[in-house]
VOSERO-359543 format. One record per residue (C-alpha): residue number from 0; x, z, y. Coordinates in steps of 0.02 Angstrom, whole numbers, plus 50000, padded with zeros to 5 digits. Layout:
<segus>
[NUM; [X; Z; Y]]
...
</segus>
This chain:
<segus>
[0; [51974; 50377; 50570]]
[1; [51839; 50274; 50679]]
[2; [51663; 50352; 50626]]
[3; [51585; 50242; 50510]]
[4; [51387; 50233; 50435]]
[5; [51409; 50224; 50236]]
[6; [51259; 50126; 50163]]
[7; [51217; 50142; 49963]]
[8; [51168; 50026; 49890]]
[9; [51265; 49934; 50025]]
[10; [51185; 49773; 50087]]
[11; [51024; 49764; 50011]]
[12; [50899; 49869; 49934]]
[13; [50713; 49817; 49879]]
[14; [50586; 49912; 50020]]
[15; [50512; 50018; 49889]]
[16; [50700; 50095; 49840]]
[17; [50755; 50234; 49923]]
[18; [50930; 50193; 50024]]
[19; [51076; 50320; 50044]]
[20; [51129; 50347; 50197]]
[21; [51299; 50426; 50260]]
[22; [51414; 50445; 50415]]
[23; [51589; 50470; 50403]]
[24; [51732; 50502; 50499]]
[25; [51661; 50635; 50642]]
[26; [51734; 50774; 50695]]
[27; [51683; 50928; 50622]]
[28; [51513; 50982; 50680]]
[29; [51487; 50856; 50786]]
[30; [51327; 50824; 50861]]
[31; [51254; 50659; 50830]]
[32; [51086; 50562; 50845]]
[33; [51057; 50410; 50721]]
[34; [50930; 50275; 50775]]
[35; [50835; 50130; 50635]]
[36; [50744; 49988; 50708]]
[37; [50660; 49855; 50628]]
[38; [50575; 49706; 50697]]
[39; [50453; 49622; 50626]]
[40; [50396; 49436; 50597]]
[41; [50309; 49449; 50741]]
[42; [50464; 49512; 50838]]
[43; [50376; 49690; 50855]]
[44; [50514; 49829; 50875]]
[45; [50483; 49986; 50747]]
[46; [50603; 50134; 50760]]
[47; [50650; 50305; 50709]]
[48; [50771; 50431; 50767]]
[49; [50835; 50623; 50711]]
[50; [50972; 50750; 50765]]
[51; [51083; 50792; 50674]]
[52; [51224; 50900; 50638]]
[53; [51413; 50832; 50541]]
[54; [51483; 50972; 50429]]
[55; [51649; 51054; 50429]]
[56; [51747; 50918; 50353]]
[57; [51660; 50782; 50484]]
[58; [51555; 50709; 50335]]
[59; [51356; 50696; 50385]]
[60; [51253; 50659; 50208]]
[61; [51085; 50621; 50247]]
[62; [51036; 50690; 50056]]
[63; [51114; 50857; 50118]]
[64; [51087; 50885; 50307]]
[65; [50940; 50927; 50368]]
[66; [50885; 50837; 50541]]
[67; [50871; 50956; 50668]]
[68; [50704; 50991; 50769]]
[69; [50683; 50861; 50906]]
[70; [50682; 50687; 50830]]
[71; [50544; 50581; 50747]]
[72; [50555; 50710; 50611]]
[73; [50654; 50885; 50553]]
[74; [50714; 50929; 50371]]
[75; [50794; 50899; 50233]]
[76; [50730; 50714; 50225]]
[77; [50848; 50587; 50162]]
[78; [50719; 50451; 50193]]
[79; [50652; 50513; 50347]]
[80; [50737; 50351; 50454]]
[81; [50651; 50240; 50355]]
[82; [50472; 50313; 50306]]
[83; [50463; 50387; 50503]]
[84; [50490; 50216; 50594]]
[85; [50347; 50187; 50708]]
[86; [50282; 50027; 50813]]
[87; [50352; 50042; 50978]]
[88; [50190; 49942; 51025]]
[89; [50034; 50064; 51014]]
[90; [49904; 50039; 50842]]
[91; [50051; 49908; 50779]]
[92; [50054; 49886; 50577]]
[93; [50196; 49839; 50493]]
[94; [50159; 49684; 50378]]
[95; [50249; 49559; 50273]]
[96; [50193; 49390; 50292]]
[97; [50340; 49325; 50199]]
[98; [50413; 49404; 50049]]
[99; [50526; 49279; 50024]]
[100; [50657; 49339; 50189]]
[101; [50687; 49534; 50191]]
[102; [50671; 49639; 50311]]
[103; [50827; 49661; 50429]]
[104; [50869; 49857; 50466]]
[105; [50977; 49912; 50596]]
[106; [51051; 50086; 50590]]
[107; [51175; 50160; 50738]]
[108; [51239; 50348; 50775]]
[109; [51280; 50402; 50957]]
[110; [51351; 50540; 51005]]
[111; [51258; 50705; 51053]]
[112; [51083; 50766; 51054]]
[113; [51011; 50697; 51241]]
[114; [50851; 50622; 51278]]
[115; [50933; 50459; 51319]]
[116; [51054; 50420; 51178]]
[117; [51222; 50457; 51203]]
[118; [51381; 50345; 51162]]
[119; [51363; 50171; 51036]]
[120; [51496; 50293; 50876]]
[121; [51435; 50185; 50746]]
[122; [51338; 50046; 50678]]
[123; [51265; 49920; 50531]]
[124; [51169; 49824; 50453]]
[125; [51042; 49826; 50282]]
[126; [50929; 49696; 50206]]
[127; [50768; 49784; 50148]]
[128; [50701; 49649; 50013]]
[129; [50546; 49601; 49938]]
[130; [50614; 49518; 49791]]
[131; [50750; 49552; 49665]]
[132; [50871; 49403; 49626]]
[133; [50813; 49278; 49508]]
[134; [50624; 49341; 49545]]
[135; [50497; 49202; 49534]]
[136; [50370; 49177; 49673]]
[137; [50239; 49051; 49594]]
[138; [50090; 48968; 49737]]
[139; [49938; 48955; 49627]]
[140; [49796; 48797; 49654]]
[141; [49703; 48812; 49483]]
[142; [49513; 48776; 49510]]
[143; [49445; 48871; 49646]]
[144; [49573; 48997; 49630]]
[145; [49697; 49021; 49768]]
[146; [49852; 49150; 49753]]
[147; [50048; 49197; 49727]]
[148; [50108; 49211; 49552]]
[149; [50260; 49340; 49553]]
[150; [50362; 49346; 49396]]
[151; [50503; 49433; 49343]]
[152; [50679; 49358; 49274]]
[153; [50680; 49289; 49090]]
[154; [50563; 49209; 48958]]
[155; [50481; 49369; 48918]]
[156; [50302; 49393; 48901]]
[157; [50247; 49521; 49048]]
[158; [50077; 49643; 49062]]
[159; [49984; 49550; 49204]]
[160; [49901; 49633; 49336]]
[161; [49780; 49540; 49495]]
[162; [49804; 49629; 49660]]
[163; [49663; 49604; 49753]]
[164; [49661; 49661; 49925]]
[165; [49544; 49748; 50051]]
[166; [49428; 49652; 50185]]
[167; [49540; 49543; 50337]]
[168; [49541; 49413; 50221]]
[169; [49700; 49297; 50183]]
[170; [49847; 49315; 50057]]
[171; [49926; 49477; 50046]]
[172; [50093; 49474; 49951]]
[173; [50194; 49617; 49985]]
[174; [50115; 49746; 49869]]
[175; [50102; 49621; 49738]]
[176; [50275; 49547; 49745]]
[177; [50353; 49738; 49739]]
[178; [50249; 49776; 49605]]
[179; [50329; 49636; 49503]]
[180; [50511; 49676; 49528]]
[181; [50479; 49836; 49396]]
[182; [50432; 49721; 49273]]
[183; [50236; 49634; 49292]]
[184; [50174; 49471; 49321]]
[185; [50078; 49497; 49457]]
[186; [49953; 49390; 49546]]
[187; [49908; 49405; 49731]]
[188; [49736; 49348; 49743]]
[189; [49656; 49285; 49909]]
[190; [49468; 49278; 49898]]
[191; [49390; 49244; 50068]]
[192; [49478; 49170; 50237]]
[193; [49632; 49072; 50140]]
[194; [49639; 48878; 50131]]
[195; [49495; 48818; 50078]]
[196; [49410; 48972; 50016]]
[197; [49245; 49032; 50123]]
[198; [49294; 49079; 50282]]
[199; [49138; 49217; 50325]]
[200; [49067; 49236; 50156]]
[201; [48907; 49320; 50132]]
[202; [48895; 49342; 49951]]
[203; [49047; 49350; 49811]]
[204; [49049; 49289; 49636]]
[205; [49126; 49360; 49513]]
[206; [49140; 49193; 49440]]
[207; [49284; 49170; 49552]]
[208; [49374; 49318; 49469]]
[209; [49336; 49313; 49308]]
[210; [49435; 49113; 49318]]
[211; [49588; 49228; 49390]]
[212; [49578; 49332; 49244]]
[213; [49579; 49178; 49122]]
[214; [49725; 49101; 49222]]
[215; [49822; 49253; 49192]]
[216; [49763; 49257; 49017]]
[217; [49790; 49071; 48973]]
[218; [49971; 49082; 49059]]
[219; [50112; 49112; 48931]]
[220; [50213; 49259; 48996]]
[221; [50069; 49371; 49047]]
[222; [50047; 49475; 48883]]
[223; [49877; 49490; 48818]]
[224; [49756; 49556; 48762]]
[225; [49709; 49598; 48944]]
[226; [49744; 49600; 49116]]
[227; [49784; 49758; 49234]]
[228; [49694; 49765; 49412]]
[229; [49758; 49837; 49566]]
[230; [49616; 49858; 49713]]
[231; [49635; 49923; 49889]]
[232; [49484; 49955; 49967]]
[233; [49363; 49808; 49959]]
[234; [49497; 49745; 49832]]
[235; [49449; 49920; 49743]]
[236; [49265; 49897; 49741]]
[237; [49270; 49715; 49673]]
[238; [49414; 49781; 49553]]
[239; [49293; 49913; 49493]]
[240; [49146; 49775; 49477]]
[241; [49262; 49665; 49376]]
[242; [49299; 49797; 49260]]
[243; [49105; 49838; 49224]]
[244; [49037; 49666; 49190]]
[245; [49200; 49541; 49128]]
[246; [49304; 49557; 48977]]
[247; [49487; 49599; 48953]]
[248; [49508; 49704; 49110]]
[249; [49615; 49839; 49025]]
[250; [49641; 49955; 49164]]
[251; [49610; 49987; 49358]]
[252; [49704; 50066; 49507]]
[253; [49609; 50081; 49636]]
[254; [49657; 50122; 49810]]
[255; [49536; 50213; 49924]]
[256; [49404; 50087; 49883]]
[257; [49202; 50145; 49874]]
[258; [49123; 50155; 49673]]
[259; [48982; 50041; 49766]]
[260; [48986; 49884; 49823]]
[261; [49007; 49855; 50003]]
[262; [48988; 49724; 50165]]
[263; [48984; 49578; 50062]]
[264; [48847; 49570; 49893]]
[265; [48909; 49522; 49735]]
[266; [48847; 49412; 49596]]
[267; [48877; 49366; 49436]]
[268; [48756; 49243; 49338]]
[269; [48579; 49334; 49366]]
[270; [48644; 49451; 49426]]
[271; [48651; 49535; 49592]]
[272; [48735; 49716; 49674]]
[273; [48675; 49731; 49833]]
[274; [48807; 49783; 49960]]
[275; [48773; 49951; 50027]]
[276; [48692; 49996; 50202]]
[277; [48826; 50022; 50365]]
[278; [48737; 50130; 50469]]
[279; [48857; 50086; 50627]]
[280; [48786; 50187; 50755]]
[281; [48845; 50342; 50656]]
[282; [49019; 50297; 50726]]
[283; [49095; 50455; 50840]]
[284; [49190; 50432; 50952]]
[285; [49346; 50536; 50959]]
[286; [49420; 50651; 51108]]
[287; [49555; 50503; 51147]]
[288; [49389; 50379; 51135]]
[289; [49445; 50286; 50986]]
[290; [49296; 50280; 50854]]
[291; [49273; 50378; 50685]]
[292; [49181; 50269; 50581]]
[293; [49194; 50389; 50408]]
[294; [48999; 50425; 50393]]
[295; [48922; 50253; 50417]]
[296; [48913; 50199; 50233]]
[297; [48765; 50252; 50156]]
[298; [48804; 50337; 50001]]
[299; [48799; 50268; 49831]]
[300; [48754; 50421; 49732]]
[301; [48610; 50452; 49832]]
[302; [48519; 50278; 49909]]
[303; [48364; 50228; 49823]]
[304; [48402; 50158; 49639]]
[305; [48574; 50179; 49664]]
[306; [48555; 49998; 49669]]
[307; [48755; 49966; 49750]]
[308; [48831; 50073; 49633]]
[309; [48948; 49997; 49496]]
[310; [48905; 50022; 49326]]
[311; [49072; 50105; 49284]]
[312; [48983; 50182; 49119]]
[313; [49007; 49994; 49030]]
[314; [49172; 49980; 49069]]
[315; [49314; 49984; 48935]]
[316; [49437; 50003; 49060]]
[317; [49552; 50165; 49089]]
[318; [49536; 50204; 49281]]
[319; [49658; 50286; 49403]]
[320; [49576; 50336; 49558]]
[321; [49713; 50351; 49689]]
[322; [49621; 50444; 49869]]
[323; [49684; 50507; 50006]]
[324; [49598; 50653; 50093]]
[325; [49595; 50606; 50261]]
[326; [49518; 50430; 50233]]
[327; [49405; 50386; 50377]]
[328; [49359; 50220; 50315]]
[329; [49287; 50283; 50144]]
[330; [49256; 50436; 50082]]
[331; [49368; 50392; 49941]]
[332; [49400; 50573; 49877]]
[333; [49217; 50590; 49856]]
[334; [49161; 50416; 49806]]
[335; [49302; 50442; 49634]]
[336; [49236; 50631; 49603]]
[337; [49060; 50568; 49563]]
[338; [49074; 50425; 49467]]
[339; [49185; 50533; 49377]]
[340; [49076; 50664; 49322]]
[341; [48943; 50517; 49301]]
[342; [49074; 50453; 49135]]
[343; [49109; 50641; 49119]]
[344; [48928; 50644; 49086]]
[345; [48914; 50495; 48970]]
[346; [49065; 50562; 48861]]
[347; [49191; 50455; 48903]]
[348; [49372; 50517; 48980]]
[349; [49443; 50353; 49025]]
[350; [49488; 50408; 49208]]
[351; [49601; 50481; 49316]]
[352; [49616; 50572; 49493]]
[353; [49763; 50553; 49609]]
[354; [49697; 50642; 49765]]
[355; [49834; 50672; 49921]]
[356; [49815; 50772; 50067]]
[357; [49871; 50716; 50244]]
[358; [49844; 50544; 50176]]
[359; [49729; 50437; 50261]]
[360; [49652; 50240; 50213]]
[361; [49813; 50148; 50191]]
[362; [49898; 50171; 50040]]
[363; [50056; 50063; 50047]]
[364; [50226; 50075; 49926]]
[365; [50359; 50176; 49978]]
[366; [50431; 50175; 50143]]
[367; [50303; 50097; 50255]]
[368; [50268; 50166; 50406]]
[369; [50111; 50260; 50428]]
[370; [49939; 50175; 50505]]
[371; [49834; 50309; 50574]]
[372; [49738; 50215; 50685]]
[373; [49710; 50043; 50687]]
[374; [49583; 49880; 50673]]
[375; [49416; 49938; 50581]]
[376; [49408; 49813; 50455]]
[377; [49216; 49765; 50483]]
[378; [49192; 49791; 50674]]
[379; [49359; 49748; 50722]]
[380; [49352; 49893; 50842]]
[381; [49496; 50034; 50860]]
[382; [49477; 50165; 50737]]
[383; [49532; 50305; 50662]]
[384; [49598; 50259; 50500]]
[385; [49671; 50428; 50434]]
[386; [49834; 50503; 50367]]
[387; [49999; 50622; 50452]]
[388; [50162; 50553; 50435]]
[389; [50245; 50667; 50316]]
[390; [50105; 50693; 50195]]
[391; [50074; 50491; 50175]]
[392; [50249; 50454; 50128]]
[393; [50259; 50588; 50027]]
[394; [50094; 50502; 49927]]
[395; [50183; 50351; 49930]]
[396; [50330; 50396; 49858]]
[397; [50205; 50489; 49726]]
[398; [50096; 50386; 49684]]
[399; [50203; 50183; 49673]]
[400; [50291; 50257; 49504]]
[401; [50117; 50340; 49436]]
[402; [50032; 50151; 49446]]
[403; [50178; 50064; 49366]]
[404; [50180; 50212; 49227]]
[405; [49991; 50213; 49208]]
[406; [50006; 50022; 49204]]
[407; [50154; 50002; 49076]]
[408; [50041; 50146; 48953]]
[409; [49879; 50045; 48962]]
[410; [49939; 49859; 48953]]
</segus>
């Protein structure tokens, strides 16, 4: 029997679901490599590779093997080919720009274990999609408000939940469009640099999202009373903001985003938070000359009337604080400690801590491939964004099921 590559499930599989992955037919103990790649929209090559070893019977079982040392990774990892893919062109991220077309994965084995790979044994093919069958993907022009609608199959009434984005600007989809395949309606909101939104804001009203929380509201499969919010950095801090001043914001996840405001002020009626102070010249610059930027935000807990900080204490909201420890954009870890013992202080226990190690400031779902260093999203300089490739996908494959849980409790 030719050696084959056994694929479950077999054609496609969502990006956030974990993929089974089998040869069959070697002979026994046979040395083999097995390569992914990946290209993106862009036509940018990503790719993993591991060594392994085919048992007695000629059967390799990625959920039973372990790699062996010399590939992108070692171990018992039966996701390590996917998570472990890397930009074969330096400080490359791996983005979506449209969810609507999956992903196309190619997987082959050669033989042996040499630097160059050895003979084409086997080969195929996998669809890794952002959308289930019979999702809905909904382009949103209501008032000022510009975003994606993602809703799931059916007539049903859904909890809704805004995903709101850090700074770069644009429409972000992917997270949002994921998130909706387990059962939200799910709105990806642009806010600055999209259409005919401002293109280099320098103040944000919360006027603009409080009119996306009405649309959700007002729309009749999002579930009331309340809406869910799901912030990644900036997205975080304006998530946060949201849920201290507007009604119905039932409960926050927020990704590695500050408890201050930041870069850009925010208003709403009378109202102003100041954004707090970037101290840029408190960059360092790293041994391989690429610059640290994680102590150039003045902190919140300690500037002058605390002025930035978001009132967290008049929230309703239930929180989940998702960090990762080796953020060197925010100090995220820190910024979600305080303001917790701040509502510790007041009484309240509406919060939550999800703190990873090895994790640095992008939090993605499952399977994406770590972005250690890459675009500073304010000076558009290369930086060290933070995280080690084991420990991040690890947190991703953590934390994506504790935000739809924590979600599906509170709304």
């Amino acid at each position: 029997m030719a050696p084959s590559i056994r694929l479950s499930p077999a054609a496609r599989s969502l990006f956030d679901e974990p993929l089974a992955i089998a040869v069959q037919g070697l002979g026994p103990r046979q040395q083999v490599t097995l390569r992914t790649s990946l290209r993106d929209e862009t036509g940018e090559l990503f790719q993993a590779s591991a060594r392994y070893q085919a048992g007695d019977d000629g059967e390799l079982d990625l959920a039973r093997c372990p790699a062996l040392p010399g590939g992108s990774f070692s171990g018992l990892e039966p996701m390590g080919l996917l998570w472990a893919l890397q930009p074969q062109k330096p400080f490359w991220r791996l983005v979506k720009r449209d969810v609507q077309s999956p992903f196309l994965l190619q997987l082959e084995a050669f033989e042996g274990h040499g630097e160059a790979p050895g003979r084409l044994l086997a080969q195929a093919q996998h669809e890794r999609a952002f959308l289930r069958d019979g999702m809905r993907r909904v382009p949103v022009r209501e008032g000022r408000i510009r975003a994606t609608l993602f809703l799931p199959p059916g007539e049903d009434t859904f909890p809704g939940i805004i995903d709101i984005h850090g700074l770069g600007g644009g429409l972000f989809e992917p997270r949002a469009s994921l998130l909706a395949n387990h059962g939200f309606a799910t709105l990806a909101l642009a806010y600055y640099q999209y259409e005919d939104l401002p293109q280099k804001p320098t103040e944000l009203h919360l006027e603009y999202f409080e009119e996306a929380v009405n649309y959700m509201l007002q729309h009749p499969q999002v579930k009331g009373p309340g809406v869910g919010l799901l912030g990644f950095s900036k997205g975080g801090d304006l998530s946060l903001a949201m849920a201290a001043v507007l009604k119905n914001i039932m409960a926050v996840a927020s990704l590695n985003s500050p408890v201050g405001t930041t870069v850009i002020p925010l208003h709403y009626k009378d109202k102003t938070i100041p954004a707090l102070t970037l101290f840029e010249h408190k960059a360092k610059v790293t041994d391989s000359k690429i610059l640290d930027y994680s102590d150039i935000l003045d902190d919140p807990f300690q500037a002058p009337g605390n002025r930035s900080l978001i009132p967290l204490e008049k929230a309703e909201a239930q929180f989940l604080f998702i960090v990762g420890q080796d953020d060197h954009v925010v100090k995220s870890e820190y910024h979600a400690t305080e303001v917790c013992k701040l509502l510790q202080a007041q009484g309240k226990r509406n919060f939550q801590i999800l703190s990873y190690p090895g994790t640095g400031h992008c939090i993605d779902p499952p399977f994406f491939p770590l972005y250690p260093i890459g675009s500073h999203p304010i000076f558009h300089k290369r930086a060290v964004l933070g995280g080690e490739l084991r420990a991040y996908s690890k947190a991703q494959v953590h934390s994506w099921p504790q935000i739809q849980a924590f979600f599906k409790k509170y709304l």
